[in-house]
N, C-alpha and C positions, 0 to 999 in steps of 0.2 A: 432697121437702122437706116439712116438716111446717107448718102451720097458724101455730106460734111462728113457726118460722124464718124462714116468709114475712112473718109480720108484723114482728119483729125488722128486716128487711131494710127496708119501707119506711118504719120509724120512725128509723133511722138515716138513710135517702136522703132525707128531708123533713127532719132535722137540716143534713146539712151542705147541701142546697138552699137550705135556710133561713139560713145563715150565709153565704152567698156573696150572695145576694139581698140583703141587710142591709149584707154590702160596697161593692155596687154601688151599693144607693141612698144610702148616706152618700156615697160618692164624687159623686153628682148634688148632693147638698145642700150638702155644703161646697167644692164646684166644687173637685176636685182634679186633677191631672195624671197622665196615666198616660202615662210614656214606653216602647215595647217596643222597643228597641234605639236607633237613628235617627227614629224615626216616634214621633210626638205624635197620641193618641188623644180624638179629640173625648168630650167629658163626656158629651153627648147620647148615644152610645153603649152607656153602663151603663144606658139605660133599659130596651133589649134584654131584658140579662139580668135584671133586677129582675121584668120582665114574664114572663119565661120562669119566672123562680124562684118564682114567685107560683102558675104554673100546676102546674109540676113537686110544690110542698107541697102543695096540693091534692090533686090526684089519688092522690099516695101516703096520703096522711091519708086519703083516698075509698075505697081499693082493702080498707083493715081493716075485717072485718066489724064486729067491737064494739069503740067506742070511750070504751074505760072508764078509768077512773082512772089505773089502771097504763099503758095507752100514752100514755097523759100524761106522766107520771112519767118514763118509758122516753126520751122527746122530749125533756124538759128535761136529762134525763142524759147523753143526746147534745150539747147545744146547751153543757152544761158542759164535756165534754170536748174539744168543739172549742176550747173560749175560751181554757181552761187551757194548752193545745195552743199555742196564738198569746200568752199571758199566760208560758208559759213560754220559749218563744225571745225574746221582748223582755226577760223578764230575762234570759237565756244572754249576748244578743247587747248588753248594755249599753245599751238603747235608752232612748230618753225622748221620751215623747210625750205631749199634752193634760194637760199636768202631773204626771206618776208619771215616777219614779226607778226608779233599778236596786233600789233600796230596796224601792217600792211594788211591786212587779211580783212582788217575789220574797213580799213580804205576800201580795196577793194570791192567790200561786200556791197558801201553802200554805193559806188560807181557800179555794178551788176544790177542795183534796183532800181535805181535811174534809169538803165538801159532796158531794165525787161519795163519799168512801165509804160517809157516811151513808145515801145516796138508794141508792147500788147493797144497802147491807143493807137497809132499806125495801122496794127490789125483790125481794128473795131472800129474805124473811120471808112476801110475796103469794104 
């Protein structure tokens, strides 16, 4: 594997580390409930992974020799495509939450594709 590919790989793993980390600490902050079948999961719990996901973006962001502009760029491109990802099944799925409609979601979605295609031609112009 090549030098990209390896870095490719740990700018995506520090993305979606980075997005699951960000779930779980919202879940501590706004004390939510997480039920996984029968069983009620103490909040305390998500500190776990918050802690773990802290260590995991690190290390991946550590392991790229140069960390220049572009694995920048490359991270947030990630972190878009995860959102759009969860911004598109909340509109799919008719959801509404923290105020945004079926309406907003589907705004959103297409303001996220705008953005990831601008940034991915950005990337592919470097």
């Amino acid at each position: 594997m090549t030098q990209q590919g390896k870095e490719n790989i740990a700018i995506v793993s520090a993305g979606i580390f980075a997005c699951i980390g960000v779930l779980h600490l919202l879940r501590v902050i706004l004390n939510l409930d997480l039920v996984v079948g029968s069983v009620s999961i103490a909040t305390w719990v998500s500190i776990l992974p918050v802690i773990g996901a802290i260590f995991l973006v690190y290390y991946n962001i550590k392991s790229i020799d140069v960390r220049s502009k572009i694995v920048w760029l490359k991270f947030i491109f990630t972190l878009l495509i995860v959102d759009a990802i969860i911004v598109f099944y909340s509109w799919f799925a008719s959801l509404s939450y923290w105020g945004i409609s079926k309406t907003g979601f589907g705004t959103l979605f297409i303001i996220e594709l705008i953005a990831i295609i601008a940034l991915a031609m950005y990337i592919k112009k470097k």
